[in-house]
N, CA, C and O atoms as a printed pandas DataFrame, in Angstrom:
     atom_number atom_name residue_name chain_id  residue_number  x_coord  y_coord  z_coord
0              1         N          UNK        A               1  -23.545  -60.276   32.993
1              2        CA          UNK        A               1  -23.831  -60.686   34.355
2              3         C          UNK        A               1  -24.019  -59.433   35.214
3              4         O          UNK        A               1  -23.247  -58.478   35.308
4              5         N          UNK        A               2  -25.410  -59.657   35.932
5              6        CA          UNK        A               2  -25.260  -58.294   36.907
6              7         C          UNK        A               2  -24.461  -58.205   38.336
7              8         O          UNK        A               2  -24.581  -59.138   39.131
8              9         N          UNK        A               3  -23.810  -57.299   38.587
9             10        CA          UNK        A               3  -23.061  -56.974   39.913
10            11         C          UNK        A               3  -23.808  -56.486   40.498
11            12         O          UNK        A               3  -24.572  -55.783   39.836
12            13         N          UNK        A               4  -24.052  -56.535   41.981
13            14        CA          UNK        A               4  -24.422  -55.191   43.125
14            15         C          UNK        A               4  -23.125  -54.778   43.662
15            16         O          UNK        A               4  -22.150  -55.454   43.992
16            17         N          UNK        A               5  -23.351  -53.391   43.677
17            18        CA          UNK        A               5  -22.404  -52.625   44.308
18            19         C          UNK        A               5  -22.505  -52.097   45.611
19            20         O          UNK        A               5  -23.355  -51.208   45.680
20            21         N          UNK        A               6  -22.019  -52.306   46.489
21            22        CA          UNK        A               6  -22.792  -51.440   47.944
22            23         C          UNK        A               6  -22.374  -50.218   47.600
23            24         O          UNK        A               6  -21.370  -50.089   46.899
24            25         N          UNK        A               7  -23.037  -49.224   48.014
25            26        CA          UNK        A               7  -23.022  -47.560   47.664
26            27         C          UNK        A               7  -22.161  -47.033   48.893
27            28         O          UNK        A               7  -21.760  -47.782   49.784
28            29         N          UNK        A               8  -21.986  -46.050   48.860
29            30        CA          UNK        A               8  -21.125  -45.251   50.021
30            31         C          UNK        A               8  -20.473  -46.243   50.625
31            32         O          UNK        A               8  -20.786  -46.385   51.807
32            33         N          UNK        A               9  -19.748  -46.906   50.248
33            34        CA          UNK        A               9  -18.559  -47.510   51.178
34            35         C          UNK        A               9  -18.108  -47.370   52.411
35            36         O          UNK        A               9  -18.032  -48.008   53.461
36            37         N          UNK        A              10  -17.632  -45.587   51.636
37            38        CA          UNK        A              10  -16.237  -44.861   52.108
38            39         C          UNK        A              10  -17.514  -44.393   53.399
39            40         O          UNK        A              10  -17.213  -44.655   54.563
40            41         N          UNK        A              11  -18.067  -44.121   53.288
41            42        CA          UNK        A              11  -18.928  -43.152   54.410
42            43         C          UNK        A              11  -19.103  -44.431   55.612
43            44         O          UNK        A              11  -18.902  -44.436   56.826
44            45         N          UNK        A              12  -19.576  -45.492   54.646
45            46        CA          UNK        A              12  -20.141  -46.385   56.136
46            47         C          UNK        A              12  -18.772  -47.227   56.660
47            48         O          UNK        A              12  -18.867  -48.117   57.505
48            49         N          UNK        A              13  -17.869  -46.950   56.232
49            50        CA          UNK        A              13  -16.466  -47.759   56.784
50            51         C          UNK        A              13  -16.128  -46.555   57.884
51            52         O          UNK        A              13  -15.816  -46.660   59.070
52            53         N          UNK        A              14  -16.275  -45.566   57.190
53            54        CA          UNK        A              14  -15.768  -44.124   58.234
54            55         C          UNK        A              14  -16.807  -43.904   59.223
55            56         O          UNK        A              14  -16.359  -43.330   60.215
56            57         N          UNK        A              15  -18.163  -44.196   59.288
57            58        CA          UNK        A              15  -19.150  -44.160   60.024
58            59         C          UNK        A              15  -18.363  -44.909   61.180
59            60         O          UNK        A              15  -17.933  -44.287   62.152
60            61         N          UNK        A              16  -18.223  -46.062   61.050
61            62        CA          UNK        A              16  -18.062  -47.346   62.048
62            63         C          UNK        A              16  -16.934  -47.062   62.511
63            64         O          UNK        A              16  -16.799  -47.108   63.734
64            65         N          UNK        A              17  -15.981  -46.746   61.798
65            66        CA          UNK        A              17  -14.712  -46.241   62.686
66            67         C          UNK        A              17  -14.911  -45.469   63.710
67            68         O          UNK        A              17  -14.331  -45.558   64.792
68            69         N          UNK        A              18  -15.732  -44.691   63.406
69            70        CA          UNK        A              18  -15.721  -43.226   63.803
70            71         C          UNK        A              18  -16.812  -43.374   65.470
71            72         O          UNK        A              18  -16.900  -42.602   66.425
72            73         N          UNK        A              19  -17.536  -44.812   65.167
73            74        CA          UNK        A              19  -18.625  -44.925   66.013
74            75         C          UNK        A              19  -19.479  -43.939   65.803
75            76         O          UNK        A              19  -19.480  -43.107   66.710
76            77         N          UNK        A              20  -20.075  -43.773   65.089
77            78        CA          UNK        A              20  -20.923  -43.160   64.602
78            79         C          UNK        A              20  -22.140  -43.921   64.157
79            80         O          UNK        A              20  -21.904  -44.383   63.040
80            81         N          UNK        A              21  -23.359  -44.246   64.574
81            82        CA          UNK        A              21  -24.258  -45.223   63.986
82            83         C          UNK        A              21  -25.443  -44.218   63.370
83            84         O          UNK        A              21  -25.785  -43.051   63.560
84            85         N          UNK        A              22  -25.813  -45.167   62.650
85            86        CA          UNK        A              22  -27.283  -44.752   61.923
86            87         C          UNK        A              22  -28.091  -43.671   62.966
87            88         O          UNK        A              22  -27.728  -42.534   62.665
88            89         N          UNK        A              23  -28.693  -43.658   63.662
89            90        CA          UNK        A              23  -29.651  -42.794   64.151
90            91         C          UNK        A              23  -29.231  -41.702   64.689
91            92         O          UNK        A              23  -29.975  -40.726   64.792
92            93         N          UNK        A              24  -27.627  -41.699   65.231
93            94        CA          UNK        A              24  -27.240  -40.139   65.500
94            95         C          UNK        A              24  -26.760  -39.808   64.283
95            96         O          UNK        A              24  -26.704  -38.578   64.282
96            97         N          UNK        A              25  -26.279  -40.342   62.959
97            98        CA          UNK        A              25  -26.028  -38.993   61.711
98            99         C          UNK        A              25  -27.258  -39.058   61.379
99           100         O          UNK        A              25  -27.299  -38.466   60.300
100          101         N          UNK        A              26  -28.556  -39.499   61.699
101          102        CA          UNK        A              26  -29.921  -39.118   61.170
102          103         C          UNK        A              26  -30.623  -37.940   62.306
103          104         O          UNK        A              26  -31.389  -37.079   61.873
104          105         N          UNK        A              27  -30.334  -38.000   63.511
105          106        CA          UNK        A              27  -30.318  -36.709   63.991
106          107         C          UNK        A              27  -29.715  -35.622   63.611
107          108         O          UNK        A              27  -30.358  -34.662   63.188
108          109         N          UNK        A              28  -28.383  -35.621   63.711
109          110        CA          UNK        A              28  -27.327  -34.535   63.048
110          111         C          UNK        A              28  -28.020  -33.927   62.074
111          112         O          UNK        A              28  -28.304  -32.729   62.048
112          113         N          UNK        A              29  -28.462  -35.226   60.788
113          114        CA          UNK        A              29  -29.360  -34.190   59.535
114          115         C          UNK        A              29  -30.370  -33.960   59.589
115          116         O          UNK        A              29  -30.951  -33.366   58.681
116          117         N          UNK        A              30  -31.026  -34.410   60.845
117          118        CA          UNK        A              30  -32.609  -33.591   60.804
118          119         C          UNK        A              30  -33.188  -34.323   59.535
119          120         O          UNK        A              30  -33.843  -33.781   58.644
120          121         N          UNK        A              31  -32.714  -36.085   59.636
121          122        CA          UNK        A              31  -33.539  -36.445   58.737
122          123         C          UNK        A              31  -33.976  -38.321   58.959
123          124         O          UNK        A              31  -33.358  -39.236   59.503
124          125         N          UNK        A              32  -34.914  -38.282   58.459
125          126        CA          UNK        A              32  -35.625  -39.781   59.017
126          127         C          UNK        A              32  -34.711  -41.142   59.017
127          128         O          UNK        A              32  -33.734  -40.998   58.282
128          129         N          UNK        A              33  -34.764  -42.240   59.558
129          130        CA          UNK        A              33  -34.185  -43.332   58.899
130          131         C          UNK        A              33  -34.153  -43.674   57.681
131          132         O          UNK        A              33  -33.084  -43.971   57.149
132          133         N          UNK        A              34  -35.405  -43.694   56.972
133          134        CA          UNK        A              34  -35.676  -44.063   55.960
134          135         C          UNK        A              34  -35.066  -43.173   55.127
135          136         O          UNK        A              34  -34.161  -43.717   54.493
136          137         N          UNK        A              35  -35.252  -41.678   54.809
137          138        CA          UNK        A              35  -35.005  -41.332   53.732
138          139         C          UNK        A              35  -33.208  -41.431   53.895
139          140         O          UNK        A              35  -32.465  -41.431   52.913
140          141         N          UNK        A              36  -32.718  -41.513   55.344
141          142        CA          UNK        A              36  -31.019  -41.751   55.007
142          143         C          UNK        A              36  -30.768  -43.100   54.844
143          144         O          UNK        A              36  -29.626  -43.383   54.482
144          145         N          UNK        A              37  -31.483  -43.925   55.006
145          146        CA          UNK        A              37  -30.939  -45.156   54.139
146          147         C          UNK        A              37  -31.129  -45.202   52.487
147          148         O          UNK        A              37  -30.365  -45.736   51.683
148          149         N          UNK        A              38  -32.484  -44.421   52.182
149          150        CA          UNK        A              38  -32.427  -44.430   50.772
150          151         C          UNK        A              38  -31.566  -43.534   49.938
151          152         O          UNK        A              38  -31.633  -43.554   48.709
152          153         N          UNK        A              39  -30.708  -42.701   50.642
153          154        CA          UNK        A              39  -29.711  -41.792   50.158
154          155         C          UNK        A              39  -28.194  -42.727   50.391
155          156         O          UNK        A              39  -27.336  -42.664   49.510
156          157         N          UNK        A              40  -28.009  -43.415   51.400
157          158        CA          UNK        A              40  -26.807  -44.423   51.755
158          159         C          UNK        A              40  -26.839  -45.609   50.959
159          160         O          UNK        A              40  -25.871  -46.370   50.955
160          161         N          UNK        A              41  -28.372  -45.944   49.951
161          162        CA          UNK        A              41  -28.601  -47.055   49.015
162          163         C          UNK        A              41  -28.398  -46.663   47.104
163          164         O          UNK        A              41  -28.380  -47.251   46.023
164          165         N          UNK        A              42  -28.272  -45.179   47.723
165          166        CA          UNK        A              42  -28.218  -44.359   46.216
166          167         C          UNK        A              42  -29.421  -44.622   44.969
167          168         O          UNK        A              42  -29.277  -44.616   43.746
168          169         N          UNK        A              43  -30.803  -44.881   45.914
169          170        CA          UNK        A              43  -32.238  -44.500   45.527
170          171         C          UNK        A              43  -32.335  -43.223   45.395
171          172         O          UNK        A              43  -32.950  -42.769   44.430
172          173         N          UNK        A              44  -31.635  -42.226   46.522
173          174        CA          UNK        A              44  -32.121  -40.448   46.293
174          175         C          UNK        A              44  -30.483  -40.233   46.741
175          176         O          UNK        A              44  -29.561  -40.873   47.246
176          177         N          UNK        A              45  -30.718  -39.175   46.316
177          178        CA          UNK        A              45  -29.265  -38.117   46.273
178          179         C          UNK        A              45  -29.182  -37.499   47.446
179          180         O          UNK        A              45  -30.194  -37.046   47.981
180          181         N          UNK        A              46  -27.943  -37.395   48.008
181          182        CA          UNK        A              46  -27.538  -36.234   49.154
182          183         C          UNK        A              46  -27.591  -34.915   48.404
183          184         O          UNK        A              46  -27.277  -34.715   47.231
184          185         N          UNK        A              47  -27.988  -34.167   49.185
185          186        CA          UNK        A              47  -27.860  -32.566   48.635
186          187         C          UNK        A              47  -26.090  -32.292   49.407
187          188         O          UNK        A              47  -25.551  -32.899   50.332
188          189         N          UNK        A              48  -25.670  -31.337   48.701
189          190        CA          UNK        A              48  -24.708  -30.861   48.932
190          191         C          UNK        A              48  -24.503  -30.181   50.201
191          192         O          UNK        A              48  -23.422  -30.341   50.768
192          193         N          UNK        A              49  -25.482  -29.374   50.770
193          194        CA          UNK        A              49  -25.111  -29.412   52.235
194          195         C          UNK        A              49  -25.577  -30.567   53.418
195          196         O          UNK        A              49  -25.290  -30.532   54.614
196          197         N          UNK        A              50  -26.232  -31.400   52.834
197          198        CA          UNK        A              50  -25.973  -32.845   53.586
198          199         C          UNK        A              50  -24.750  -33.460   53.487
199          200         O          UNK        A              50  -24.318  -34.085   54.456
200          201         N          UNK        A              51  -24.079  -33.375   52.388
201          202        CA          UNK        A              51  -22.697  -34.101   51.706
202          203         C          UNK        A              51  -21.345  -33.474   52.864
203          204         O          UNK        A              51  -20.442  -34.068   53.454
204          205         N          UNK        A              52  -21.768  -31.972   52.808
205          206        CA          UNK        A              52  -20.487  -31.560   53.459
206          207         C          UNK        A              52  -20.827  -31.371   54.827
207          208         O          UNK        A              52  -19.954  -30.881   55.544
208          209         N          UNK        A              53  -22.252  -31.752   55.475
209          210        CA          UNK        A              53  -22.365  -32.035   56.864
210          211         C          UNK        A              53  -21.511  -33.364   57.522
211          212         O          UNK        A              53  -20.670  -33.305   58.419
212          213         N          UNK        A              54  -22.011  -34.641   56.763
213          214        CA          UNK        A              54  -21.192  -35.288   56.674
214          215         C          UNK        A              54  -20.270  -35.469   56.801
215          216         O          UNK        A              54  -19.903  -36.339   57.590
216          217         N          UNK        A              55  -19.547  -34.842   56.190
217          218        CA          UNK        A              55  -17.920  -34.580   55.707
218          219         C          UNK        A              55  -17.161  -33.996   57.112
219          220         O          UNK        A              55  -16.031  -34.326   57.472
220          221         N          UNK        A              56  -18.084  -33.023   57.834
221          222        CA          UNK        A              56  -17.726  -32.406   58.636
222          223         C          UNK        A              56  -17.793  -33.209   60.035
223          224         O          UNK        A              56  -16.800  -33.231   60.763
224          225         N          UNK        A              57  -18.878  -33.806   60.357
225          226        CA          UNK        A              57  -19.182  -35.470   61.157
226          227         C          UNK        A              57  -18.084  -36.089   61.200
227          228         O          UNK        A              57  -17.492  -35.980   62.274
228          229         N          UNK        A              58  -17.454  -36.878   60.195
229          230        CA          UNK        A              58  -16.746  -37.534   60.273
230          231         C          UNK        A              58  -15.436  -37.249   60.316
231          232         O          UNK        A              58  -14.553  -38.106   60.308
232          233         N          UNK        A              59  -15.179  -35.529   60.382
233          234        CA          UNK        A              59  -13.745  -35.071   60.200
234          235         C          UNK        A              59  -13.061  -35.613   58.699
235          236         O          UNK        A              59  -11.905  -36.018   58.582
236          237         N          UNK        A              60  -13.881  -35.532   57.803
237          238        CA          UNK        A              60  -13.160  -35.754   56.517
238          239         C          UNK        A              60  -12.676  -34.458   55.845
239          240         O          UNK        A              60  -13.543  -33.609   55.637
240          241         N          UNK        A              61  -11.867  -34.286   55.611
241          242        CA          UNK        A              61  -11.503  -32.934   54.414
242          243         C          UNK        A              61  -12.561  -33.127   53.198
243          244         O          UNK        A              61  -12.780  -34.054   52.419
244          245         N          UNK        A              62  -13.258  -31.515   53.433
245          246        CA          UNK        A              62  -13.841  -30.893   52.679
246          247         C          UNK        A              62  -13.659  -31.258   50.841
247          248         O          UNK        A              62  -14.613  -31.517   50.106
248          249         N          UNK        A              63  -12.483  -31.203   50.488
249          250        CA          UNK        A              63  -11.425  -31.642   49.425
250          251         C          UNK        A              63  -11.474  -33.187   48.848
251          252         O          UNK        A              63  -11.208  -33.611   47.724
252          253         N          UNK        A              64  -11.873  -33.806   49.934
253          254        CA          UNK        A              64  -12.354  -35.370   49.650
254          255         C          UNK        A              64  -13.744  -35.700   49.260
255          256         O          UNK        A              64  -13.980  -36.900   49.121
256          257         N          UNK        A              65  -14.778  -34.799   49.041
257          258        CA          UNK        A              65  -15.656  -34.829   48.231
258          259         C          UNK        A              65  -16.800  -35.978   47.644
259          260         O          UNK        A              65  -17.861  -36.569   47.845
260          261         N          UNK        A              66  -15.296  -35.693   46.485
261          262        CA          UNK        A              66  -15.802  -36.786   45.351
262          263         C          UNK        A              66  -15.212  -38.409   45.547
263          264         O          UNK        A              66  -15.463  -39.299   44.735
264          265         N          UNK        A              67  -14.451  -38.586   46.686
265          266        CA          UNK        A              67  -14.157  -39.716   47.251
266          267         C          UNK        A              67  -15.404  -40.412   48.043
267          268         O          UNK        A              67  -15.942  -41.518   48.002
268          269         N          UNK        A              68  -15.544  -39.515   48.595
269          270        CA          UNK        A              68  -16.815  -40.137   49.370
270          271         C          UNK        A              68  -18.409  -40.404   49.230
271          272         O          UNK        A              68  -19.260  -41.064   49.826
272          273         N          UNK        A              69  -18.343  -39.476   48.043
273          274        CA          UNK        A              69  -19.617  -39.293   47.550
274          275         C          UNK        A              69  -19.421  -39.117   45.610
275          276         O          UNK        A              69  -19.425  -38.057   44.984
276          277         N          UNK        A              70  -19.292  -40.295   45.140
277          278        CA          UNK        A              70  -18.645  -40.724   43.979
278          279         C          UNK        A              70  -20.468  -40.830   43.541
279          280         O          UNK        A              70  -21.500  -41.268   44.048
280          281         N          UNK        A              71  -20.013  -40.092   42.232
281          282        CA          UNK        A              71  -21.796  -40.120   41.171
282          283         C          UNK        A              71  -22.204  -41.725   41.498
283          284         O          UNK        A              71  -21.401  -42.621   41.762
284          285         N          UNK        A              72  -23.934  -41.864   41.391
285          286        CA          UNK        A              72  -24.653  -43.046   41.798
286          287         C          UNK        A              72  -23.929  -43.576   43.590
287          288         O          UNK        A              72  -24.352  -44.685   43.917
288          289         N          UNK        A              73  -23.214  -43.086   44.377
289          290        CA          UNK        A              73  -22.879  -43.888   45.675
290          291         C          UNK        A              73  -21.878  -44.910   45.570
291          292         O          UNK        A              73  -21.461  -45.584   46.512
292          293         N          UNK        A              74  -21.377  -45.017   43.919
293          294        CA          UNK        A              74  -20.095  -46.363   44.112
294          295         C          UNK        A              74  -18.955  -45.227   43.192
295          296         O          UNK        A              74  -18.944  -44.238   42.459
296          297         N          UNK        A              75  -18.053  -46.259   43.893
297          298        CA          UNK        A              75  -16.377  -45.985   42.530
298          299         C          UNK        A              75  -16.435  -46.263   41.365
299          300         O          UNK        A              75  -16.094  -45.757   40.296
300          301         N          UNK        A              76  -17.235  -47.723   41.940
301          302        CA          UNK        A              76  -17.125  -48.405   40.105
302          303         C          UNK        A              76  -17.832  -48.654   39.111
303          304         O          UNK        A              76  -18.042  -49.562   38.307
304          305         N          UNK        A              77  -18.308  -47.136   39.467
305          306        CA          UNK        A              77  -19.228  -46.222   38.436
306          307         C          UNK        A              77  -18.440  -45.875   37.214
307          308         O          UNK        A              77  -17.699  -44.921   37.450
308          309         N          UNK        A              78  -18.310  -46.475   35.564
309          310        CA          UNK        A              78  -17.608  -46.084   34.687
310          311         C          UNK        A              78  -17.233  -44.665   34.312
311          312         O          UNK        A              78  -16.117  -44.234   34.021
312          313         N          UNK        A              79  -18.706  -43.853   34.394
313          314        CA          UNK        A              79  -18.218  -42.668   34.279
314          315         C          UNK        A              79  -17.680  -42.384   35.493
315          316         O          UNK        A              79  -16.759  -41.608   35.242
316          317         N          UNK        A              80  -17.727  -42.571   36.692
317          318        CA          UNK        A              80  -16.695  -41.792   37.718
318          319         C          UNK        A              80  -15.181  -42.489   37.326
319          320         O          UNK        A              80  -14.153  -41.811   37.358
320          321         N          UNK        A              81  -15.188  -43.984   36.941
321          322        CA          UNK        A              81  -13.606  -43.693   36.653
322          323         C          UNK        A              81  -13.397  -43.384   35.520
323          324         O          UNK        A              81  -12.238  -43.539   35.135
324          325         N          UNK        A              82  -14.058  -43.023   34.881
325          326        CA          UNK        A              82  -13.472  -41.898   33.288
326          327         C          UNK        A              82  -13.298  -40.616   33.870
327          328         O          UNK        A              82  -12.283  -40.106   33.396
328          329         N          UNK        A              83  -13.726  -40.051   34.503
329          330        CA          UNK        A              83  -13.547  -38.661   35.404
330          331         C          UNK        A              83  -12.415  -38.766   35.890
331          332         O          UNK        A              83  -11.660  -37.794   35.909
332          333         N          UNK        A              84  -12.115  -39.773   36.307
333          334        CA          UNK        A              84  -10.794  -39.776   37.569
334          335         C          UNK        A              84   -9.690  -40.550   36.307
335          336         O          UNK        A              84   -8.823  -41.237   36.846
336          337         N          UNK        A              85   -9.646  -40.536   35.414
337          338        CA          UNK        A              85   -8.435  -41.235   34.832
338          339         C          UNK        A              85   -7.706  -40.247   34.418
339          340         O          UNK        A              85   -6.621  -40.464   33.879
């Protein structure tokens, strides 16, 4: 049976807390709607200094990483929890 997973969770739960909406972290990155929804849908990849712009946006520790930005955009990605076991 297939599942959908929503991707970045952790980012768009912390987005909304944070009041933070879609078009100002797409200013912040100097990057379109589109291509940050297709990076928040885990169609294309964040680059790493998008990842820790982010990180820095939302006041997340640097150190939290791979929490927030877990391989493919989910947790319950097998290989990410074989990594984390």
């Amino acid at each position: 049976m297939y599942q959908m997973y929503a991707t970045h969770t952790k980012i768009r739960s912390r987005m909304v807390e944070m009041g933070v909406d879609r078009s100002w972290m797409c200013k912040k990155l100097d990057m379109s709607p589109s291509t940050f929804s297709a990076k928040m849908n885990a169609k294309s990849d964040f680059s790493l200094r998008e990842a820790y712009t982010i990180l820095d946006i939302l006041h997340i520790p640097r150190n939290q990483i791979y929490v927030y930005f877990p391989l493919n955009g989910k947790a319950d990605d097998p290989i990410w929890e074989e990594a984390t076991a």
